[in-house]
C-alpha positions as CSV (number, residue, x, y, z in Angstrom):
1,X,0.0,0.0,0.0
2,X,1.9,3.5,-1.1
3,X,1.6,6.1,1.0
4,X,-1.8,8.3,-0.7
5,X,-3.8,4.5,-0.4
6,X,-2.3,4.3,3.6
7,X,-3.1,7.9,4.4
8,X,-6.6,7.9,2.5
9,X,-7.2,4.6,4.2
10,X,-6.1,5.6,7.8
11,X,-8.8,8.9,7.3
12,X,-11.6,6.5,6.3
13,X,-11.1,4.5,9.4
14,X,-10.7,7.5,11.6
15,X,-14.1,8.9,10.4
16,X,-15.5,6.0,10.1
17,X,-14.5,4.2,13.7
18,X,-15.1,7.8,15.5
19,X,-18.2,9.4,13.4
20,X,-20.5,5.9,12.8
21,X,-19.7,2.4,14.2
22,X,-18.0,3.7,17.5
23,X,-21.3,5.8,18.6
24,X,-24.0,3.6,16.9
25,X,-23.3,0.1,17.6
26,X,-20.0,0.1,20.4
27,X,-18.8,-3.0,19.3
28,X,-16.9,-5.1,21.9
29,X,-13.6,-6.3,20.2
30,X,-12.1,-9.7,22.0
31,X,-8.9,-11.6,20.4
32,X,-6.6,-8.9,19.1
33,X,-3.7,-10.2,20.6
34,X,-4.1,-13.3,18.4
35,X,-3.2,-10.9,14.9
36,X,0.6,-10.9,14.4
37,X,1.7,-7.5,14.1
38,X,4.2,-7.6,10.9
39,X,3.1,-10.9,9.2
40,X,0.9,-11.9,6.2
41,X,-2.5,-12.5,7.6
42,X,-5.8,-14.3,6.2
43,X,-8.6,-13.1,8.3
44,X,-11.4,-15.5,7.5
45,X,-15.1,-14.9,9.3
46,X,-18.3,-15.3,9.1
47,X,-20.6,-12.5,7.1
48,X,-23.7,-11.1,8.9
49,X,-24.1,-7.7,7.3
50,X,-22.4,-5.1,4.5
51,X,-21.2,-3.0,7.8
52,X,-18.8,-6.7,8.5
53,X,-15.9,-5.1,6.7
54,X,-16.3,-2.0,8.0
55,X,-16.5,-3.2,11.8
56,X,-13.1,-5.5,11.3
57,X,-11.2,-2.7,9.7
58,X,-11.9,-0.1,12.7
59,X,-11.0,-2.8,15.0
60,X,-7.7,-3.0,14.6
61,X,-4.3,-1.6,13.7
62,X,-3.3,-3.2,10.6
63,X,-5.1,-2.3,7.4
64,X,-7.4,-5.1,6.0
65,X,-7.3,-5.7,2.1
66,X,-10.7,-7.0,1.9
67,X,-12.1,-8.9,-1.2
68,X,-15.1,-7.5,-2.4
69,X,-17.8,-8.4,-5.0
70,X,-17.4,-6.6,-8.7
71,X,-20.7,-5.5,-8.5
72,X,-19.4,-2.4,-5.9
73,X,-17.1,-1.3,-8.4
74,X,-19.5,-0.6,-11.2
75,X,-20.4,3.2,-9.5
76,X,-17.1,5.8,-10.2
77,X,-16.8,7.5,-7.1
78,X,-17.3,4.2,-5.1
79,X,-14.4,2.3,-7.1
80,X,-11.8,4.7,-6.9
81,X,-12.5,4.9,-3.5
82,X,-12.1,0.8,-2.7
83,X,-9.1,0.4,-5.2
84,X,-7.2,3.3,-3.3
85,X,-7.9,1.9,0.4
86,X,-6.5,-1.5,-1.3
87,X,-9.1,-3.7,-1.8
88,X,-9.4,-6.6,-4.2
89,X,-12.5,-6.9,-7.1
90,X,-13.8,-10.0,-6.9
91,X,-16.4,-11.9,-9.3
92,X,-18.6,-14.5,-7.5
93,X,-20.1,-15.6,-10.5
94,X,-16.8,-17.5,-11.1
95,X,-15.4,-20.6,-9.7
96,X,-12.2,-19.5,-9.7
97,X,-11.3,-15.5,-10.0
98,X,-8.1,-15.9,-11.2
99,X,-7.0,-12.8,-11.3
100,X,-8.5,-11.5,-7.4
101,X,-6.3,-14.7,-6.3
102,X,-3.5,-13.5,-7.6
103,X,-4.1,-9.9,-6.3
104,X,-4.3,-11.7,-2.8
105,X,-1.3,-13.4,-3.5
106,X,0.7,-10.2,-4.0
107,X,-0.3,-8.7,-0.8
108,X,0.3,-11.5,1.0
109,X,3.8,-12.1,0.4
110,X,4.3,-8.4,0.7
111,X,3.5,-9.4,4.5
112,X,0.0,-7.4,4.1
113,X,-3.5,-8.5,5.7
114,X,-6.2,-10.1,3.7
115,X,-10.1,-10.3,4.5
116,X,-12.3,-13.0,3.3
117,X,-15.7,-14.2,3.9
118,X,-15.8,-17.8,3.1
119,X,-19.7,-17.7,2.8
120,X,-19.1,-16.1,-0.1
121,X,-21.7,-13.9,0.5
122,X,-24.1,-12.4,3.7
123,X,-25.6,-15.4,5.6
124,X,-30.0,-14.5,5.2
125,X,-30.8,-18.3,6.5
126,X,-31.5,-19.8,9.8
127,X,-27.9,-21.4,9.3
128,X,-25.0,-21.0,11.2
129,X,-22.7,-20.8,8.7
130,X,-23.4,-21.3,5.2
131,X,-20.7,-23.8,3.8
132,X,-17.2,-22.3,3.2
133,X,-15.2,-22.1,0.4
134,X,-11.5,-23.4,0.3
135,X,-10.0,-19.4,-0.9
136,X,-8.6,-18.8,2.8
137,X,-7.0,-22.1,3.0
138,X,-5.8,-22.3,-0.5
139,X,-3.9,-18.8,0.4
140,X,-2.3,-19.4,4.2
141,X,-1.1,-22.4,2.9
142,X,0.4,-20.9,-0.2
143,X,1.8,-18.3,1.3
144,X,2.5,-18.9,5.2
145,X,0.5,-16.4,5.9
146,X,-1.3,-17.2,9.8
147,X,-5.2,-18.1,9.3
148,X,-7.0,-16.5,11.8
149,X,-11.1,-17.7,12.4
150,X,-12.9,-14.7,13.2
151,X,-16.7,-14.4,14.4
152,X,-19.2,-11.2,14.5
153,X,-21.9,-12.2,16.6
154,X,-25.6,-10.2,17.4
155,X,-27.0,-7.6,15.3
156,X,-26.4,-4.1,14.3
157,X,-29.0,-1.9,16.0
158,X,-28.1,1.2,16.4
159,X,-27.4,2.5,20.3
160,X,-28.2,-1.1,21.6
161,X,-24.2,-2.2,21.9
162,X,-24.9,-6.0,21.4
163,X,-22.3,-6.8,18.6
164,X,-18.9,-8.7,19.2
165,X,-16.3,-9.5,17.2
166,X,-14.2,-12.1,18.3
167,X,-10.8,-12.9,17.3
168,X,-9.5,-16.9,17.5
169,X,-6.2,-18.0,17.6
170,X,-4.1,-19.1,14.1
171,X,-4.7,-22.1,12.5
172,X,-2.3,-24.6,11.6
173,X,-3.1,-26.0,8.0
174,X,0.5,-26.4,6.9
175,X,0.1,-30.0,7.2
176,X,-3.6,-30.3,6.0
177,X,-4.9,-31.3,3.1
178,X,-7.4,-28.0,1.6
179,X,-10.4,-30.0,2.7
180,X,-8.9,-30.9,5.9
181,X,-8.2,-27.2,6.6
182,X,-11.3,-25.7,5.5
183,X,-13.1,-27.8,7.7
184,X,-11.4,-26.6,10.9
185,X,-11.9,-23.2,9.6
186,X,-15.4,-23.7,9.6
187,X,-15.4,-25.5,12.9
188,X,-13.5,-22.4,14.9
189,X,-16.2,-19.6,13.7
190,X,-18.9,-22.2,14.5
191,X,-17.0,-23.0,18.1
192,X,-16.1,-18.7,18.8
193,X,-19.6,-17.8,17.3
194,X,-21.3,-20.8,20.1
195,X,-18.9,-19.7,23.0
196,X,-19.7,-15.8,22.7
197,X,-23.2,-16.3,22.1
198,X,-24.0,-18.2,25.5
């Protein structure tokens, strides 16, 4: 990220934190010790609501290159906006976005943090989670990057303080096959998103 995306970036999640999330919904933030502080990151998590991205880039220190669907990028203003703050076009219509992927990849081994929602898109079902797809795994383990399960839990009403977003700890996949991985992927946000919600 040069220096106009970092700058532009850090004053989006000034206003943003300060001016709408901070005053409307006080999230309460648990697990940020479990983000390295210099490494390449895949943040993985559940998807409740548009506001998700928002809420885990305010939440922490590090900027968040989140992957987000082509269809956001079709209004001017709005995609020169989301290239500069660094994030990544992606097509859902496709099994395999070849070039997002490789966009990820980049980042990644620049030692950069990237955001996916393994859903694939916002969970509107009685479902817990609706089944993940391998992306997350298929990058950690390309890239060493540490795989971190993630979980936003309750709902965003305004002034009623009742979301959480909970951070787990890494995930080991080295040795996992992709479908071994992705399943404990989906296990942790099903375990952080049971355990917070008692």
């Amino acid at each position: 990220m040069n220096n106009d995306e970092s700058y532009l970036y850090e004053l989006g999640k000034f206003l943003v934190k300060w001016f709408y999330i901070k005053p409307l919904y006080n999230p309460k933030i648990i697990g940020l010790e479990n983000i390295p502080e210099n490494n390449p990151v895949v943040l993985a998590e559940n998807h409740i609501n548009n506001i998700d991205p928002l809420l885990v880039c305010v939440s922490q220190k590090r900027n968040v290159h989140f992957l987000a669907k082509k269809e956001l990028y079709k209004y001017k203003l709005l995609k020169y906006f989301l290239l500069k703050i660094g994030t990544i076009p992606f097509d859902r219509d496709k099994a395999t976005d070849v070039r997002a992927i490789g966009e990820s990849l980049k980042k990644l081994k620049k030692g950069q943090v990237i955001g996916i929602f393994p859903e694939g898109k916002r969970n509107k079902t009685i479902e817990d989670l609706l089944p993940f797809k391998e992306g997350p795994v298929r990058l950690a383990k390309k890239t060493n990057a540490s795989l971190i399960p993630f979980a936003i839990i309750g709902n965003y009403k305004a002034f009623k303080s009742n979301i959480t977003l909970v951070y787990g700890n890494p995930l080991d996949v080295d040795n996992l096959s992709i479908d071994e991985g992705n399943k404990l992927l989906e296990e942790n946000v099903k375990k952080l998103k049971k355990f917070y919600n008692m």
